[in-house]
C-alpha positions in Angstrom: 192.4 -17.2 162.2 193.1 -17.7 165.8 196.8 -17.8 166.3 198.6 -18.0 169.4 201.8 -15.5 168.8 203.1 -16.4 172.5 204.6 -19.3 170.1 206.6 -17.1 168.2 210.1 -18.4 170.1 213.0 -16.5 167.6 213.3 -13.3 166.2 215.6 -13.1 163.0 218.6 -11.0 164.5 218.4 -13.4 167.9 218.0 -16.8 166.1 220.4 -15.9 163.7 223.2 -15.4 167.0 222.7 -18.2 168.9 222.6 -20.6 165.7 226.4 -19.4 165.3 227.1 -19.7 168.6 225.3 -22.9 169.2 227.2 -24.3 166.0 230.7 -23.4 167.3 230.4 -25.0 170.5 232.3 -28.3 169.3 235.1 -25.9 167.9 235.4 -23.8 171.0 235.9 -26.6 173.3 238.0 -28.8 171.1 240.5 -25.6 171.1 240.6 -25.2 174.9 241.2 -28.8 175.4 243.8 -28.7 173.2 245.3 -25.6 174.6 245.0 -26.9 178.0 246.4 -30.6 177.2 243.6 -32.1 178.5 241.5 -35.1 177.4 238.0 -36.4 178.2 237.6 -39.8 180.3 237.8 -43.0 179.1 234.3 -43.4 179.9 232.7 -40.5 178.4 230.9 -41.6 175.5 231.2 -38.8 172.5 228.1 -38.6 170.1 228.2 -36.0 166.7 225.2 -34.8 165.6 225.2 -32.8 162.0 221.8 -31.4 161.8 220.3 -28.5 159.6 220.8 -24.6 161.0 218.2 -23.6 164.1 216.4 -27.1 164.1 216.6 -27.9 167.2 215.3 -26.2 170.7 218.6 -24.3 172.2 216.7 -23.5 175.7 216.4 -20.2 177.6 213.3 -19.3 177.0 211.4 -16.4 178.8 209.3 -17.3 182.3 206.1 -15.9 179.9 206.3 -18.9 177.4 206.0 -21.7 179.6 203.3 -23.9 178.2 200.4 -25.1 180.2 198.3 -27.9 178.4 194.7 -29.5 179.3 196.4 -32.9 179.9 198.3 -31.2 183.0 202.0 -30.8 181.5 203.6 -27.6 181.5 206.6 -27.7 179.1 209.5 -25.1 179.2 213.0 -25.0 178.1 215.2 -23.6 180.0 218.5 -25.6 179.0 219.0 -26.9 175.2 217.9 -30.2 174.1 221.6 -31.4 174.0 222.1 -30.5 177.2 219.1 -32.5 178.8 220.2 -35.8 176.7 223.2 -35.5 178.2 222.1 -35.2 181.9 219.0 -37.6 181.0 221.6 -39.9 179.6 224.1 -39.9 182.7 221.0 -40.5 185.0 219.6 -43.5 183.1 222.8 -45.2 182.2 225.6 -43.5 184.3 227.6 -42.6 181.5 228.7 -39.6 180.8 228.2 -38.0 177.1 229.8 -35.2 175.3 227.3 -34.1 172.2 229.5 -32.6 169.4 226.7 -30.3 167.9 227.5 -29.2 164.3 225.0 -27.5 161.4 224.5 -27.4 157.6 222.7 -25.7 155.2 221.5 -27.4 152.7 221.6 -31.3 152.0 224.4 -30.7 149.2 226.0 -28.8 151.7 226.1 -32.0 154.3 227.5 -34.4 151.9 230.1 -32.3 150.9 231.1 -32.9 153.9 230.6 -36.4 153.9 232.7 -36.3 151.2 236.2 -34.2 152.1 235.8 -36.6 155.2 234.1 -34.9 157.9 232.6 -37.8 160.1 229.8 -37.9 161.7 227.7 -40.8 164.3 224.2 -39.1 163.4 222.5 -36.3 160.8 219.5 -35.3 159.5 219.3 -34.4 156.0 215.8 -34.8 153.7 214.5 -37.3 152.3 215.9 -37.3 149.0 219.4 -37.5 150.3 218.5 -39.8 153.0 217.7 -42.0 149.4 221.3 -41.4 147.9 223.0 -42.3 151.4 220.9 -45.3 151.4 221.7 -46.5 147.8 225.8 -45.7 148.6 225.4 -48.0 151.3 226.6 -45.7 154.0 223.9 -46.2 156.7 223.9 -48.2 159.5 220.6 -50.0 160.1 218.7 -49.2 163.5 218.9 -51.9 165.3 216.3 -54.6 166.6 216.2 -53.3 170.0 214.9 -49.5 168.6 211.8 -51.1 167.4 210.7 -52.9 170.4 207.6 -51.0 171.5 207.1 -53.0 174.9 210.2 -51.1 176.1 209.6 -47.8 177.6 212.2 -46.0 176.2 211.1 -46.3 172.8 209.6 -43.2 172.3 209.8 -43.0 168.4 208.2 -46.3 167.7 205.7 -46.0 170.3 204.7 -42.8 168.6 205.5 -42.0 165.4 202.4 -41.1 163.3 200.9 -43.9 161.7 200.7 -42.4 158.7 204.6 -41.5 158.7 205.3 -45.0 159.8 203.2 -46.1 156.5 205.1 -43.7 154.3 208.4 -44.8 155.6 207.7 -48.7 155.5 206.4 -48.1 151.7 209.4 -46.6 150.2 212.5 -48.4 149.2 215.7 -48.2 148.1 217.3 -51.2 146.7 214.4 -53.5 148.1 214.8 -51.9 152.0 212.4 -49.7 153.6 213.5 -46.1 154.6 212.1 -47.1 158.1 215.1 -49.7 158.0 217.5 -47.1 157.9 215.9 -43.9 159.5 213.6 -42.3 161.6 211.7 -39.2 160.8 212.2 -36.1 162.6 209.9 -33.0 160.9 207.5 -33.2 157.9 205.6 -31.1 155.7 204.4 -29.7 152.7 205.3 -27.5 149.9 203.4 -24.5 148.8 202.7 -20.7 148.5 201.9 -18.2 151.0 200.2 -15.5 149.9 198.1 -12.1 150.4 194.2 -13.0 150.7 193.8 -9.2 149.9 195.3 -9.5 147.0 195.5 -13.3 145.7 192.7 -15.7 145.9 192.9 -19.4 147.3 192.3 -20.8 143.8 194.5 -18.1 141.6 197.6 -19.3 145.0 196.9 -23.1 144.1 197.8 -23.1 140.8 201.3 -23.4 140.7 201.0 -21.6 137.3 200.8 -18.1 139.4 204.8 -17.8 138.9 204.8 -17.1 135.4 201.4 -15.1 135.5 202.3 -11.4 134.0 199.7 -10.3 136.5 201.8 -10.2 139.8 204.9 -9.8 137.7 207.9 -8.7 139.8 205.5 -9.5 143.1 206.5 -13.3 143.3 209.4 -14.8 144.6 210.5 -18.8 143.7 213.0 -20.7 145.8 216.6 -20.7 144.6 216.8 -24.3 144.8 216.8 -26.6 141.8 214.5 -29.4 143.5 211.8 -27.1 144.5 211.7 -25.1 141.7 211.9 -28.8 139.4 209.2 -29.9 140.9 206.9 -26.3 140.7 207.9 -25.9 137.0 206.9 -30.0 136.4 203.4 -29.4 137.7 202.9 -26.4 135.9 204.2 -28.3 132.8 202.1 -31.7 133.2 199.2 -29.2 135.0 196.5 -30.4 132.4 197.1 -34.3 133.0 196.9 -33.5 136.7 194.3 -31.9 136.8 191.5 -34.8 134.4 189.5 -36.5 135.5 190.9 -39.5 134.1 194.1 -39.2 136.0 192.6 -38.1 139.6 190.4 -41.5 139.3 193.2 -43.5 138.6 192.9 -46.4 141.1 196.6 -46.3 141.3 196.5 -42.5 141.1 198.8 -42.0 144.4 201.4 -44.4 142.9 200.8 -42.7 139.0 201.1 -39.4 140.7 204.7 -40.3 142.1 205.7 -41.4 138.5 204.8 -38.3 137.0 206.4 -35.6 139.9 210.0 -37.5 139.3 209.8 -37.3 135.4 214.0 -36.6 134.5 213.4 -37.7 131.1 215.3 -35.2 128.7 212.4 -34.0 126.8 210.8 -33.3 130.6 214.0 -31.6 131.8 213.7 -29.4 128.3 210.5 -28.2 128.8 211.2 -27.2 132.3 213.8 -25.5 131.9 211.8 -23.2 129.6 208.9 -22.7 131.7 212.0 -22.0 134.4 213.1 -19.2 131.9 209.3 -17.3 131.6 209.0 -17.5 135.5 212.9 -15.6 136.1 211.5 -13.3 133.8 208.3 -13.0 135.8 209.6 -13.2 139.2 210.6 -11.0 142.1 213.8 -13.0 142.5 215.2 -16.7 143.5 214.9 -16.5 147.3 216.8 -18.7 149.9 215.1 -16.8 153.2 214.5 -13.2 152.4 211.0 -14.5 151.2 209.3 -14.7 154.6 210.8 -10.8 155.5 209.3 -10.1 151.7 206.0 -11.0 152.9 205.7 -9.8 156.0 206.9 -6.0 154.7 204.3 -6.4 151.4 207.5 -6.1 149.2 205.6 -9.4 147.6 202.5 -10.9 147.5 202.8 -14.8 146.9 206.0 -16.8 148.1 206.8 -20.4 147.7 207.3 -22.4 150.9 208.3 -25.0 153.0 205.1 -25.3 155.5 207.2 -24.7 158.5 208.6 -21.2 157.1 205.0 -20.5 155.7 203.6 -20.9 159.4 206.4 -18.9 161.0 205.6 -16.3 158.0 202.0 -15.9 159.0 202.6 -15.9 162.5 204.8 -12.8 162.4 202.6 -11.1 159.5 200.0 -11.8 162.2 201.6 -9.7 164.9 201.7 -6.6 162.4 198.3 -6.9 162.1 198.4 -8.8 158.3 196.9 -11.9 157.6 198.6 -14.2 155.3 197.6 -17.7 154.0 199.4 -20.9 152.8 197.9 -23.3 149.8 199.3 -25.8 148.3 199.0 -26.4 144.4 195.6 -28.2 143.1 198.0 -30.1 141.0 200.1 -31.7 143.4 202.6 -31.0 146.2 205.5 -32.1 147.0 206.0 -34.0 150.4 209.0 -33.7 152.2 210.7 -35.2 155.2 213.5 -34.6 157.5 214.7 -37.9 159.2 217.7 -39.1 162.1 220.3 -41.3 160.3 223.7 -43.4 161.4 226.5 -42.9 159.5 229.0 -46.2 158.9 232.0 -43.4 159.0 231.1 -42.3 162.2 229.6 -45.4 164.2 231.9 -47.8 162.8 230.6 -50.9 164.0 231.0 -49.5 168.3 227.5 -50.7 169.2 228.2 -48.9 172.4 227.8 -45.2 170.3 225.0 -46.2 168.6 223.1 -47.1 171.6 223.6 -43.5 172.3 222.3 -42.5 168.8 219.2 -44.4 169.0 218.9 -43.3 172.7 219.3 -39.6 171.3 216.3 -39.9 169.0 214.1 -41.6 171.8 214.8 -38.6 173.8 213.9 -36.6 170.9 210.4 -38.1 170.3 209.7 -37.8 173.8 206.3 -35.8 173.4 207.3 -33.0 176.1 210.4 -32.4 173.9 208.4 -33.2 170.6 206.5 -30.0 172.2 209.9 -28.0 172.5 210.8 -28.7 169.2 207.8 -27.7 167.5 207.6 -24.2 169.5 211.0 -23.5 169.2 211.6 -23.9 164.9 208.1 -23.7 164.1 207.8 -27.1 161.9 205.8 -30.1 162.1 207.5 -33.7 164.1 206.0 -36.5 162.8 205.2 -38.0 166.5 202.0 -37.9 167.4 202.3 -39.5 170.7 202.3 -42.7 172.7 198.4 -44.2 173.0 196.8 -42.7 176.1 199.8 -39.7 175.7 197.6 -36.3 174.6 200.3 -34.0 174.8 200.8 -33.5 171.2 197.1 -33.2 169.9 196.5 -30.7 173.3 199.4 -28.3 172.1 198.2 -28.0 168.7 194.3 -27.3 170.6 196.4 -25.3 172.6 197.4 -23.1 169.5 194.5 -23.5 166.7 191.3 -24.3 168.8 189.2 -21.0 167.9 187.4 -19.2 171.3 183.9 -19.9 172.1 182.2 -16.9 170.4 184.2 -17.2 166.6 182.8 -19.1 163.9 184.3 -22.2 163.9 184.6 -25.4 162.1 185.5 -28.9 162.7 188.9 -30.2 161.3 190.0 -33.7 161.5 193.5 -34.7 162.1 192.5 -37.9 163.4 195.0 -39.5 160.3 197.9 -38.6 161.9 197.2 -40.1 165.8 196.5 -43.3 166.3 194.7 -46.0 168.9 190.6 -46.4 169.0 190.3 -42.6 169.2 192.3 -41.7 166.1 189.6 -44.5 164.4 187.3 -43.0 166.0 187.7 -39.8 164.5 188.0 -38.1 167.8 190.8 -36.0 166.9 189.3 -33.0 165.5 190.3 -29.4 166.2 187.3 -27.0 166.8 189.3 -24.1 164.8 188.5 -20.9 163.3 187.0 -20.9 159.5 189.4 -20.6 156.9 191.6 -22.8 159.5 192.8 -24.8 156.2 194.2 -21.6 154.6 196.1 -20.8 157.6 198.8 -21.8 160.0 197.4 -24.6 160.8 196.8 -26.3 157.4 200.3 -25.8 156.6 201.4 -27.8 159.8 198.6 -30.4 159.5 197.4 -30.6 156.2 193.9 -32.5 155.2 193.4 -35.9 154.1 192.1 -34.3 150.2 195.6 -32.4 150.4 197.7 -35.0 151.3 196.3 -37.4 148.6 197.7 -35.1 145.7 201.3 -35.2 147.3 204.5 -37.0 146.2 207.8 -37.3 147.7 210.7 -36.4 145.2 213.2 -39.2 144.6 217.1 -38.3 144.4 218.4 -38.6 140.9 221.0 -40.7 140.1 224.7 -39.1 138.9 223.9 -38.7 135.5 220.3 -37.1 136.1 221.9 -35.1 138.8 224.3 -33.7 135.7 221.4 -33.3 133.8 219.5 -31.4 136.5 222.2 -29.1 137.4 223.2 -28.2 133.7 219.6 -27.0 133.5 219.4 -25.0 136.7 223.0 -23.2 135.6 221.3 -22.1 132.2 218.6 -20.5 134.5 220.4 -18.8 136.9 223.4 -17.9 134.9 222.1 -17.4 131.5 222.2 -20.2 128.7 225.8 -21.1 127.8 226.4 -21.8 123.7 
């Protein structure tokens, strides 16, 4: 597989400094100003952004990664993203901003602190919780003005994906689209990255590989109860999944969905078992360690989100080790990481949330789409304005094979949109095997995105439910 490791923007240690520092900047300069009694203009607009940990391009990159596309552009980022709203932002509208740039963890992590009153004008959690905020009314819709696509400005609406446009309109909560109420930011898939050497593409797409005695103690599961749920599900409704019968299903996509949120107690019982045999097969419950485990050959199989597994084969490709990603023949779960205005923060000043919607305009911008993309290694789900070929010529520019390898023809003409995208013009000339690799994990086919479901948030009492069961795992059945 052709890979371009020129991509690679972070290294552990390095990523892992700046995201602290990057993180503290709100708490560094609200102490000076308080130590120096001083206080920002009455014009300077403030705008706080939560967002998960390294998501976002923090600049300074090296005079060797500038990126030079067919279409002309050459993309670089020398400053941070925040930094260019802000000076993008004072040009436009001359107004000055001050981003207060803060990061979680995990979802749970973020409502927490939601809840002890930490306030926020704009986040980015998942999906799921994207759901719950929705269904505790604490979003503020995006305004008419964001989806006009004769202005200009509007970056995200002139170029989401059509096929995350179609995902977003088609879900509800309470009778209101997600699209209402958010925008996306980065998709992807769930699934395993494994060893070719040692694991083959059918034995890594069967999700059933965790509890298999045969790599016992060479596996590692995500320490998360929603990825693990969902995993242990498909390996307990795997037969039903797999007929015939089901697969033909006219309403398969929709039946799918049903059966990938099952929370009924006799589900939640026999996943917790299957949960049991596969700690008792399993390296460990991994957080992060799992793309180092890989890399060394501590493991041979991982479960992973797409934009870890492509970071994970990238470096395994600069030692020299080729890794692949599948997702499971049974199902995946689809998963999406969206811009959203909190009521708590915004508070009816349409003033800020014209700077919120302004901030994820600049975001979808394609040249910063680009910068995104290199810098964390995951998926945005803009594909470009019509006529705009900057995103399809940066993923030729990392996947299309050379001349003289075997290669293959794979279509990602789903995801764009226009008469070319109908046209099926938008195909990668890639290595072999391309679908295996890096760049199946980042844009997966139209077979492997028909057998994915998104996860729905459970309600309070399934939550309890869900949590007793994943405390019985990981800290032993209580009598």
């Amino acid at each position: 597989m052709m890979i371009n490791n020129s991509r690679i923007k972070y290294k552990t240690f390095n990523k892992f400094r700046k995201a602290i520092f990057f993180c503290f900047i709100p708490i560094l300069a609200a102490c000076l100003l308080t130590s120096c009694g001083s206080e920002m203009g009455d014009d300077t607009l403030t705008l706080r952004i939560c967002n998960w940990e390294e998501y976002i391009d923090e600049g300074d990159w090296d005079e060797d990664e500038l990126i030079e596309l067919d279409n002309g552009s050459e993309i670089i980022g020398e400053n941070s993203v925040i930094e260019d709203f802000e000076d993008w932002y004072y040009d436009k509208y001359g107004v000055e901003v001050n981003v207060e740039y803060s990061c979680f963890g995990t979802n749970e992590e973020l409502y927490n602190q939601l809840t002890i009153g930490d306030r926020f004008d704009l986040v980015c959690p998942s999906d799921y919780m994207i759901m719950k905020l929705m269904s505790e009314d604490k979003l503020v819709p995006y305004s008419e003005q964001f989806f006009d696509a004769e202005n200009e400005d509007n970056h995200y609406v002139r170029g989401v994906s059509p096929y995350i446009k179609k995902v977003f309109d088609e879900n509800e909560i309470g009778g209101e689209p997600w699209s209402k109420y958010s925008a996306g930011y980065m998709w992807g898939t769930t699934g395993i990255v494994y060893n070719p050497e040692e694991i083959t593409s059918e034995q890594a797409s069967d999700w059933s590989i965790f509890a298999d005695p045969e790599y016992s103690r060479r596996i590692t599961i995500k320490d998360n109860v929603r990825d693990s749920y969902f995993a242990a599900l498909a390996i307990y409704k795997r037969e039903k999944l797999l007929s015939e019968e089901f697969r033909n299903r006219e309403d398969y996509t929709k039946a799918l969905a049903i059966e990938m949120n099952d929370t009924s107690d006799e589900t939640i019982s026999a996943v917790e078992d299957i949960l049991r045999e596969i700690k008792g097969n399993v390296y460990s419950f991994e957080s992060d360690s799992g793309k180092a485990d890989m890399v060394s050959g501590k493991v041979l199989a991982n479960y992973q989100w797409s934009g870890d597994g492509v970071y994970t084969i990238e470096q395994a490709a600069e030692d020299g080790v080729e890794l692949c990603y599948d997702v499971g023949e049974q199902c995946s779960n689809l998963w999406f990481d969206g811009w959203v205005m909190l009521k708590d923060g915004i508070s009816e000043d349409a003033r800020k949330q014209q700077v919120a919607e302004a901030f994820v305009n600049f975001m979808s911008e394609s040249r910063n789409v680009v910068r995104n993309m290199y810098y964390i290694g995951y998926t945005s789900v803009i594909a470009g304005e019509e006529g705009d070929s900057t995103v399809y010529d940066y993923i030729r520019y990392n996947y299309e094979a050379e001349e003289e390898d075997d290669r293959e023809a794979y279509d990602i003409s789903y995801f764009f949109q226009g008469e070319a995208a109908a046209d099926g013009s938008f195909v990668i000339e890639a290595e072999e095997g391309s679908e295996h690799g890096a760049l199946g994990a980042q844009y997966p086919t139209l077979d492997t995105i028909r057998k994915c479901a998104v996860m729905n948030y459970f309600d309070d009492e399934t939550n309890e439910k869900i949590n007793q069961m994943w405390i019985n795992i990981r800290c032993f059945k209580a009598f």
